[in-house]
FIDO-388750 format. One line per 5 residues: number of its first residue (from 1); for each residue x, y, z of C-alpha. Coordinates in Angstrom, 2 decimals, decimal comma, always signed. Layout:
BEGIN
NUM) X:Y:Z; ...
END
This chain:
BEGIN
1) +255,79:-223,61:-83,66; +258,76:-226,02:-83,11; +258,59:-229,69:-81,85; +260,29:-228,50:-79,05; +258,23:-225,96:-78,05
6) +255,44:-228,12:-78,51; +257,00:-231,07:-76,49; +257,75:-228,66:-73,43; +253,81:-226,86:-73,41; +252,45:-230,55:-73,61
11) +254,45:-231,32:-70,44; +253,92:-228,69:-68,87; +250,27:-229,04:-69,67; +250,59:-232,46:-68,33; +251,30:-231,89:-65,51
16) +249,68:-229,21:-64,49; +246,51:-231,46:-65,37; +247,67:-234,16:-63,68; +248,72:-232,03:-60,31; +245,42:-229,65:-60,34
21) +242,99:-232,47:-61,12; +244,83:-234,82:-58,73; +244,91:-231,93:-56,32; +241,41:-230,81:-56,41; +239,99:-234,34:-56,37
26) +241,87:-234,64:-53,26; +240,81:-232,27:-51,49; +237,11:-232,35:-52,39; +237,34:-236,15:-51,92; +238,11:-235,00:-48,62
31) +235,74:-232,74:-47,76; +233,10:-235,55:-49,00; +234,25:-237,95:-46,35; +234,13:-235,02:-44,19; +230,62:-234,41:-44,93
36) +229,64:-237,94:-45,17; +231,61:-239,15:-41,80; +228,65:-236,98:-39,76; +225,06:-237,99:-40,61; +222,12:-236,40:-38,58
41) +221,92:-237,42:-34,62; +218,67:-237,74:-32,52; +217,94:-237,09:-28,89; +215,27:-236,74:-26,46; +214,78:-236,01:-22,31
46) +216,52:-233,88:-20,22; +215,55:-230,41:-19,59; +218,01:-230,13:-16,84; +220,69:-230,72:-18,91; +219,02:-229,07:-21,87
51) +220,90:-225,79:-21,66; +224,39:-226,84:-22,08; +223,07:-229,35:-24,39; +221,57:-226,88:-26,72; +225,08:-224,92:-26,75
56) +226,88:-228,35:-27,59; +224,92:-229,12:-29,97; +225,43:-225,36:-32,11; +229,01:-226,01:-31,36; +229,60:-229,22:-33,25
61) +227,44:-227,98:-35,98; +229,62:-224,57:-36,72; +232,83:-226,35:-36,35; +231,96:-229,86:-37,45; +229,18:-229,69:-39,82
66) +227,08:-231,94:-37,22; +223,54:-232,03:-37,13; +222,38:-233,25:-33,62; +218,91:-232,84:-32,54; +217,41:-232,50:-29,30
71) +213,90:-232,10:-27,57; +213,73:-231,51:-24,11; +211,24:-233,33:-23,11; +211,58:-234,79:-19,40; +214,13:-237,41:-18,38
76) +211,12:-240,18:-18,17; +210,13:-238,97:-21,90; +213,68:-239,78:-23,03; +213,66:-242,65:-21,16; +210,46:-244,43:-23,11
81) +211,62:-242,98:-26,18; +215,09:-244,71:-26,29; +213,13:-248,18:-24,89; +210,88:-247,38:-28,27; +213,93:-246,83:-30,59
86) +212,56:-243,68:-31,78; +216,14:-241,86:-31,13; +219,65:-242,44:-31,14; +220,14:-241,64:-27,66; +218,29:-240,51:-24,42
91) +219,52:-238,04:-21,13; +218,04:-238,74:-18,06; +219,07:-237,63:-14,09; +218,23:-240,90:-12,90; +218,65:-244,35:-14,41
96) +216,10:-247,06:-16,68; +213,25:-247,82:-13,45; +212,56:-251,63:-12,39; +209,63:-250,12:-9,78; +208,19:-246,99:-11,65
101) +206,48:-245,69:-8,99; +203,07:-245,01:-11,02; +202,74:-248,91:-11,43; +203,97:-248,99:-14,98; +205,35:-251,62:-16,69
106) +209,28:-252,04:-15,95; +211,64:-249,92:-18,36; +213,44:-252,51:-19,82; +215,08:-251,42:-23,19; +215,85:-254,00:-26,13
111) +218,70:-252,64:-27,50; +221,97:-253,04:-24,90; +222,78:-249,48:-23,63; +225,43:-248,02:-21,27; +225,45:-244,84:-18,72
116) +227,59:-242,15:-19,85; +228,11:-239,01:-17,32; +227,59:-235,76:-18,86; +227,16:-232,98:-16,78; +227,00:-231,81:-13,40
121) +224,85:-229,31:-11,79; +222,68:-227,82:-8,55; +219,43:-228,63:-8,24; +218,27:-224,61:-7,33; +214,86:-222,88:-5,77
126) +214,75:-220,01:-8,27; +212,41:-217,30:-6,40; +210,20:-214,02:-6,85; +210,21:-212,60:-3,94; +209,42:-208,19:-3,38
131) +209,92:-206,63:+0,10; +209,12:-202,70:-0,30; +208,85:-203,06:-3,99; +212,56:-204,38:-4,11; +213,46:-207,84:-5,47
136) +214,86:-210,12:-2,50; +218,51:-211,74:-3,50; +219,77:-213,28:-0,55; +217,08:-215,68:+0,77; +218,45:-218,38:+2,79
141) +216,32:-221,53:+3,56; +217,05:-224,83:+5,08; +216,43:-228,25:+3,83; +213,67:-228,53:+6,44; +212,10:-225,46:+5,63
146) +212,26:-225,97:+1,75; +210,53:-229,45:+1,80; +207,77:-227,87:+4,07; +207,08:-225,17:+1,34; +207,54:-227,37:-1,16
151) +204,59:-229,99:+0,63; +202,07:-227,39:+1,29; +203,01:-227,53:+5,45; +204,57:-223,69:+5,26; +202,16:-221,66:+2,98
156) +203,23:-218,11:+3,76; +206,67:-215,59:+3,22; +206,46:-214,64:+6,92; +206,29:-217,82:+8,42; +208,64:-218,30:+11,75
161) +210,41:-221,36:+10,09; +211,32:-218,90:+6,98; +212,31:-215,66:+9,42; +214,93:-218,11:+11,27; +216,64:-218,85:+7,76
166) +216,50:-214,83:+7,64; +216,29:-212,92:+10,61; +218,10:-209,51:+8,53; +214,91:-209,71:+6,37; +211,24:-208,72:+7,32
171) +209,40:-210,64:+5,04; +206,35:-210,03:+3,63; +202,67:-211,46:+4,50; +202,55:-212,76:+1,29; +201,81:-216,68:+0,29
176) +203,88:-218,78:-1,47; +203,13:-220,46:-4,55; +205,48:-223,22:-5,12; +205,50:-224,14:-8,34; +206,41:-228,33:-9,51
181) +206,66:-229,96:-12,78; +203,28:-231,35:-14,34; +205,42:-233,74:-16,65; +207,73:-237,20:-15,94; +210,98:-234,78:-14,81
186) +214,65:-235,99:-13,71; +214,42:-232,71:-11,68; +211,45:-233,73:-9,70; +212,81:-237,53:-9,23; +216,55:-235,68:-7,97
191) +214,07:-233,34:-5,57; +212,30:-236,03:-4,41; +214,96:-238,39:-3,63; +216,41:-235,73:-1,51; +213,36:-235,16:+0,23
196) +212,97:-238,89:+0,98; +216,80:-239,29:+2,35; +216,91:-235,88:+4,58; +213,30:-235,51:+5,78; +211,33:-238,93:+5,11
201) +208,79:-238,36:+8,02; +207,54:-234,52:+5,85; +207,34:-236,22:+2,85; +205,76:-239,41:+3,85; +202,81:-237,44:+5,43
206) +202,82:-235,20:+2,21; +202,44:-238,55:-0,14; +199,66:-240,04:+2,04; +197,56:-237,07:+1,81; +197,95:-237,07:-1,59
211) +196,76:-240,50:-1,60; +200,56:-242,15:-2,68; +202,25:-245,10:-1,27; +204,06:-244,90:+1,97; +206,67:-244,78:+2,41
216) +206,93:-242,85:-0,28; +210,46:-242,59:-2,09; +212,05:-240,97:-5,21; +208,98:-239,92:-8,26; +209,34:-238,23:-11,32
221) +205,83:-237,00:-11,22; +205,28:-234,91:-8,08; +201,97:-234,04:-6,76; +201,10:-230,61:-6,57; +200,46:-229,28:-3,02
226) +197,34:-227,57:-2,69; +198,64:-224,19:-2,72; +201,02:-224,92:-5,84; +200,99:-224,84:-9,80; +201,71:-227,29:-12,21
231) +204,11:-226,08:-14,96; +205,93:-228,43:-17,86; +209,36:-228,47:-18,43; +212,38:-226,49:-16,85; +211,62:-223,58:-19,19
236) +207,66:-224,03:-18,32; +208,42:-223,69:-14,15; +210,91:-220,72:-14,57; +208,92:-218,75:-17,02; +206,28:-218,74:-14,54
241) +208,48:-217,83:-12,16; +210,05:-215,00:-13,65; +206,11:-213,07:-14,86; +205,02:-210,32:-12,56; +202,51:-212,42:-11,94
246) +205,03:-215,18:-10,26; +205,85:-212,55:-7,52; +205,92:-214,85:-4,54; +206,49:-217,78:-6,02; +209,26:-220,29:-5,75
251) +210,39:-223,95:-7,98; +213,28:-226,30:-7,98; +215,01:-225,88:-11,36; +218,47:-226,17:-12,26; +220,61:-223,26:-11,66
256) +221,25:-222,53:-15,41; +217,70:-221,10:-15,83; +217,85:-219,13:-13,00; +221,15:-217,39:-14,49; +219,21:-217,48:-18,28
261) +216,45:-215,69:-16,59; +218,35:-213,12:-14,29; +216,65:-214,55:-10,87; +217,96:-215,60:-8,17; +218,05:-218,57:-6,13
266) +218,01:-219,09:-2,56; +221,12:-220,34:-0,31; +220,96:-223,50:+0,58; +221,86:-224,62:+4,53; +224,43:-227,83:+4,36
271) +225,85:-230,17:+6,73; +228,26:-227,69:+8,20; +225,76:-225,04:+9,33; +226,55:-222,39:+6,03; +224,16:-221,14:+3,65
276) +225,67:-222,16:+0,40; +224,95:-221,04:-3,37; +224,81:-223,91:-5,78; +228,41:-222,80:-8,19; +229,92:-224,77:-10,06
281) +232,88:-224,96:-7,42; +229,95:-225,60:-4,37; +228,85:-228,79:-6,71; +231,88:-230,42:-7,53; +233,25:-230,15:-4,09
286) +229,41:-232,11:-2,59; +230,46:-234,47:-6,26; +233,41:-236,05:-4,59; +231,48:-237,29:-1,91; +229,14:-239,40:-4,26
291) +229,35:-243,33:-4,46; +229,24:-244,26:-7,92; +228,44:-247,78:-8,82; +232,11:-249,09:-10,55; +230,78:-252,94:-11,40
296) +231,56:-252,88:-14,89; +229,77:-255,82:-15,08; +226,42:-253,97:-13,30; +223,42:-253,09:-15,53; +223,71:-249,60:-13,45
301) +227,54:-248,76:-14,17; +228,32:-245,59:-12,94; +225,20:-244,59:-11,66; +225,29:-242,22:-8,23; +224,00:-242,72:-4,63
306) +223,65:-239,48:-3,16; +223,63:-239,89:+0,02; +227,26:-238,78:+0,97; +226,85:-235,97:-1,06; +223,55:-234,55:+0,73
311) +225,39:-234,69:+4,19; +229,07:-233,48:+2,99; +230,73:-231,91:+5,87; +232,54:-229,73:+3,77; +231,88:-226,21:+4,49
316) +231,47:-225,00:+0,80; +229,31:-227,86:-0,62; +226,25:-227,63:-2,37; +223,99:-230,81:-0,78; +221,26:-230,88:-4,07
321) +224,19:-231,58:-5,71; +223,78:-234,17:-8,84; +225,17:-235,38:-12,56; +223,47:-236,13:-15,94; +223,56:-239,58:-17,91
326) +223,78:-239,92:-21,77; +222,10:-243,08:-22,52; +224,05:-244,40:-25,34; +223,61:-247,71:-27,41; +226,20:-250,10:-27,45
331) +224,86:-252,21:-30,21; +223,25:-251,10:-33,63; +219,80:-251,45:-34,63; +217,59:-251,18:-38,00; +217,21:-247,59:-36,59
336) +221,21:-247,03:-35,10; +224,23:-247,73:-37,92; +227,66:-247,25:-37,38; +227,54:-244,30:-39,73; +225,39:-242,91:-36,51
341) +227,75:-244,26:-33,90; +230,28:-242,07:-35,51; +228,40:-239,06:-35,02; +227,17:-239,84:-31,58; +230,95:-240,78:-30,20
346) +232,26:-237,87:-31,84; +229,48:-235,83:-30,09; +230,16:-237,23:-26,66; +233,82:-237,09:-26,96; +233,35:-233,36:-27,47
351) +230,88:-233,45:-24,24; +233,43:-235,02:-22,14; +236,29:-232,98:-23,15; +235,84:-229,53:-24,49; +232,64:-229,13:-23,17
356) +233,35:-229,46:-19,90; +235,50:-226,36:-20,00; +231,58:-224,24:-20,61; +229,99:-225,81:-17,98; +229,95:-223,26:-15,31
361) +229,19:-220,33:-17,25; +226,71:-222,42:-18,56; +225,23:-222,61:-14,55; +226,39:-226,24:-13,88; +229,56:-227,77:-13,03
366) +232,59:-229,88:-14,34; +232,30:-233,42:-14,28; +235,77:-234,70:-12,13; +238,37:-236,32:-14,04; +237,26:-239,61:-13,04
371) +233,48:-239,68:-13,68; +235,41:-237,74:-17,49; +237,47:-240,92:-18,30; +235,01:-243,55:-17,08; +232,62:-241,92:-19,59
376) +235,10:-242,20:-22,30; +235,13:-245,72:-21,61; +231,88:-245,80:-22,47; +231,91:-244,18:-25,69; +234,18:-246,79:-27,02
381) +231,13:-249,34:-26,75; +228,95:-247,19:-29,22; +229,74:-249,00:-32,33; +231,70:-247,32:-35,06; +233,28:-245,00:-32,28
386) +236,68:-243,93:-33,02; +239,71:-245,13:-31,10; +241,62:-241,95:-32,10; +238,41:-239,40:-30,52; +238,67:-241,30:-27,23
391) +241,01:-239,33:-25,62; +241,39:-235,81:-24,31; +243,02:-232,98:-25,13; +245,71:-232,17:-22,14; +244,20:-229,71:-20,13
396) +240,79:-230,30:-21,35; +239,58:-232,27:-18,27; +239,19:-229,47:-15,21; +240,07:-230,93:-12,24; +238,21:-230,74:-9,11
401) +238,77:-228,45:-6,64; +240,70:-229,30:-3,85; +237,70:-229,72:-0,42; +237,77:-226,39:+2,02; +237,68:-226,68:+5,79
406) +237,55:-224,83:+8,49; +236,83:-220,94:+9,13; +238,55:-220,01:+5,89; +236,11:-222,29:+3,71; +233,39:-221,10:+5,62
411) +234,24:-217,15:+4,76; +235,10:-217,85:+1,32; +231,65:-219,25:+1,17; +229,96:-215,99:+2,65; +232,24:-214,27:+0,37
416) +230,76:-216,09:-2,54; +227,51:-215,65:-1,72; +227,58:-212,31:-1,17; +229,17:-211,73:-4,67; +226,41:-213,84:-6,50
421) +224,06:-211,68:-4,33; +225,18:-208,44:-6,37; +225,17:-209,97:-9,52; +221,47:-211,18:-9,14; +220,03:-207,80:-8,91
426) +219,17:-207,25:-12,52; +215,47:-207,71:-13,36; +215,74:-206,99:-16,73; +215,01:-210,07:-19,43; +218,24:-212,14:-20,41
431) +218,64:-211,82:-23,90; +220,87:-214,64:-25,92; +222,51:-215,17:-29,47; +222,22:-218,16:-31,48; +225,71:-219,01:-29,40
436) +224,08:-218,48:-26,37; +226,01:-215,48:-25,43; +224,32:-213,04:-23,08; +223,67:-209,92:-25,46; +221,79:-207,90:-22,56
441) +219,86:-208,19:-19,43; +220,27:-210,77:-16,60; +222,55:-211,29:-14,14; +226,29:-210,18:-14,36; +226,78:-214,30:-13,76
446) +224,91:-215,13:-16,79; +225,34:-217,67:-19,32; +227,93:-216,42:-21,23; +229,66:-218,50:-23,90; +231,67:-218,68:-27,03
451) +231,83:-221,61:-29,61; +234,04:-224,00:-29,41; +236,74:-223,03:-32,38; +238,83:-225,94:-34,03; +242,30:-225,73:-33,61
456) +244,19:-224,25:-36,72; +246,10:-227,23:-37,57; +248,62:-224,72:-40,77; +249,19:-225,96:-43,66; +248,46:-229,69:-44,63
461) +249,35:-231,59:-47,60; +246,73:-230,68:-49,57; +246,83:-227,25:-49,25; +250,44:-227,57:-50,57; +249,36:-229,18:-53,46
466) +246,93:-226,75:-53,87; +249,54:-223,82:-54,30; +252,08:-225,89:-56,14; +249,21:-225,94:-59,02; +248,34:-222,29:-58,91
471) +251,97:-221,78:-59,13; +251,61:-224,14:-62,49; +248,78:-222,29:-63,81; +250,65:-219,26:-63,88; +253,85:-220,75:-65,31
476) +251,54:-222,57:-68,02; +250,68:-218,93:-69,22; +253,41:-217,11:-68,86; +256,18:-219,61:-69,92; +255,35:-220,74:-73,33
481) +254,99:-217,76:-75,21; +258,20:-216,98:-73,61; +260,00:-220,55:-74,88; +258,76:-219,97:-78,55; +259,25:-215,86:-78,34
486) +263,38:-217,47:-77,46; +263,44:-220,41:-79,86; +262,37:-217,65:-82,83; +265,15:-215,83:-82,29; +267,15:-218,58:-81,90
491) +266,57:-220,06:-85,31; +266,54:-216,64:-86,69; +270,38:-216,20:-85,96; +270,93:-219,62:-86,59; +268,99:-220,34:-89,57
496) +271,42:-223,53:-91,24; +270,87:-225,19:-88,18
END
């Protein structure tokens, strides 16, 4: 072999060393930082929120490699366990309590924290009710009437109070079983509340009987009424619900479990005399009536009050209508790092932005663009969040729908309620992937959903690299033998050169 044959496969060799090794270490440099950018997340609380939690959380871990873990269990459970550092963040319905209203000590977390909006959704009264062997689908109640079953004052299906709600039904002589939550429950405290706002003097007379306070306000722990049952969790008060043996019972749950298990859920009377469903559109239309608290400088920044939203006078508006906090910290801990506050920003980014866009067919509702970006705000504070994840997508926020009036509202309402009616008829078992895409049974409304997909971005640098190499490799093989095969020749022809 010839100096110059060996002086061109040494370069060539050289740098196709250079470029592959350079290359490869590139790109599996990246995928280290990739790996490494995400460590393991930890969360506790909300089962009201729990649902489109749960299908978050599998979508940041299939696109992002993101391990975030959740227990549902209750909003006052998440609540302690933040206070105790025990997780790196907490959901709750209602904000850290000054009073708790069992005479606790004041929840006062150590470690500075901030609100963060997550989701919005109905409070429903998911029902099992049979008239002729057929399920009922289109109950109708008013508030008065549901906090009277709900405090042991209206104890059967055939009472007056319940035939006026429904005077196309003949309803059965059957009693009613309402069934509350047996643990702390952001459900029961949003219930309560509502109760204690629209129909103080029911409630009041409920609480004293059941030897509470007067008068007796918002609770996360509700007292079951004589003729009720205890259940934990969302998932414990809907299961029981949806057993043959919960015919004729009813509980206040959030709508998604109702659409998981293929029940329905009664029509709620508002402010403007209509029996309304609680949709996604019915929610964030009662949403823009809330007051939310916009003192930056306020320990309960961006918290709600309720109060406009129970008595909207829009014809389409849901009035149990309510939102979901992330309590995030805004300092780190011996338990919280940076390396975590780059998970957990990433993670609520994603919330706030492409997650909104599953939140009805998950059974809730939007969050408006305003509560979206004042969250965002938030997410800054968590340290080692990401300037560049703090802003969404265009078109990822979904605005809110524009408020209905008049008779045209008021049909489109009917309209909607009659369609959810149809769709409710199923009593089979709902039946979900590990995507939490309905596979069978349920309602036609179910929870439906696909994973959120990452955006194919072509080809980057890297992957340019990547080919130019292969390209190399091939032309490392194939070219010398070719070079010396030529230079043989060449000295054969020439051989006094």
């Amino acid at each position: 072999m010839t100096t110059r044959t060996r002086s061109a496969r040494t370069l060539v060799a050289f740098v196709l060393v250079f470029l592959i090794t350079g290359g490869f270490a590139s790109a599996f440099n990246a995928q280290a930082a990739f790996a490494a950018t995400y460590v393991p997340i930890s969360g506790t609380g909300s089962t009201w929120s729990q649902n489109a939690l749960d299908q978050w959380r599998r979508n940041v871990q299939a696109n992002y490699g993101m391990t975030v873990n959740y227990s549902g269990n209750g909003s006052s459970g998440g609540r302690q366990d933040f206070i105790a550092g025990s997780v790196d963040f907490a959901i709750s319905e209602i904000p850290f309590q000054t009073k708790p209203e069992d005479g606790s000590a004041p929840e006062k977390p150590k470690t500075p924290f901030a609100y963060m909006p997550i989701v919005a959704g109905g409070t429903s009264f998911m029902y099992n009710l049979k008239i002729g062997g057929k399920r009922v689908t289109n109950l109708r109640l008013a508030g008065e009437t549901i906090t009277k079953i709900f405090t042991g004052v209206i104890k059967n299906w055939n009472d007056p109070q319940i035939a006026r709600d429904n005077p196309d039904l003949t309803l059965p002589d059957k009693p009613i079983v309402p069934v509350v939550r047996s643990d702390g429950s952001g459900s029961t405290a949003q219930f309560t509340l509502w109760m204690s706002k629209q129909h103080p003097a029911i409630w009041n007379t409920f609480c004293a009987s059941v030897n509470r306070p007067v008068p007796c306000g918002l609770t996360s722990l509700y007292p079951t009424p004589p003729n009720g049952k205890a259940q934990a969790l969302s998932l414990g008060v809907a299961g029981y619900v949806s057993q043959d043996y919960g015919e004729g019972a009813i509980t206040y749950v959030e709508y998604s479990y109702a659409l998981k298990s293929g029940f329905p859920v009664a029509q709620v009377l508002n402010n403007s005399g209509n029996y309304v469903l609680p949709t996604g559109a019915a929610v964030a239309v009662a949403l823009q009536n809330a007051v939310i608290n916009t003192t930056e400088s306020s320990p309960d920044y961006l918290t709600q009050n309720l109060d406009g939203v129970y008595n909207s006078a829009d014809p389409v508006a849901y009035p149990l209508s309510s939102y979901s906090y992330m309590i995030v910290p805004t300092a780190t801990t011996a338990n919280f790092t940076t390396q975590k506050g780059v998970s957990l920003s990433t993670f609520a980014n994603y919330m706030l932005c492409e997650g909104q866009k599953q939140a009805e067919v998950l059974g809730y509702s939007p969050l408006p663009a305003n509560l979206v970006n004042a969250g965002l705000d938030q997410v800054k504070r968590i340290p080692g969040a990401t300037a560049a994840a703090s802003v969404c997508a265009p078109g990822s926020i979904t605005p809110p729908p524009t408020a209905a009036s008049g008779a045209d509202a008021a049909a489109a309402a009917a309209a909607a309620a009659s369609a959810t009616d149809a769709a409710s008829t199923s009593t089979d078992t709902a039946l979900y992937d590990s995507n939490g895409a309905l596979l069978s049974g349920g309602s036609a409304g179910g929870a439906v959903s696909a994973p959120f997909t990452v955006a194919d971005t072509g080809f980057a640098g890297s992957q340019f690299v990547m080919l130019f190499a292969g390209v190399l490799v091939i032309a490392a093989i194939a070219l010398p033998p070719l070079f010396s095969r030529r230079l043989k020749r060449a000295g054969g022809k020439n051989p006094g050169q």
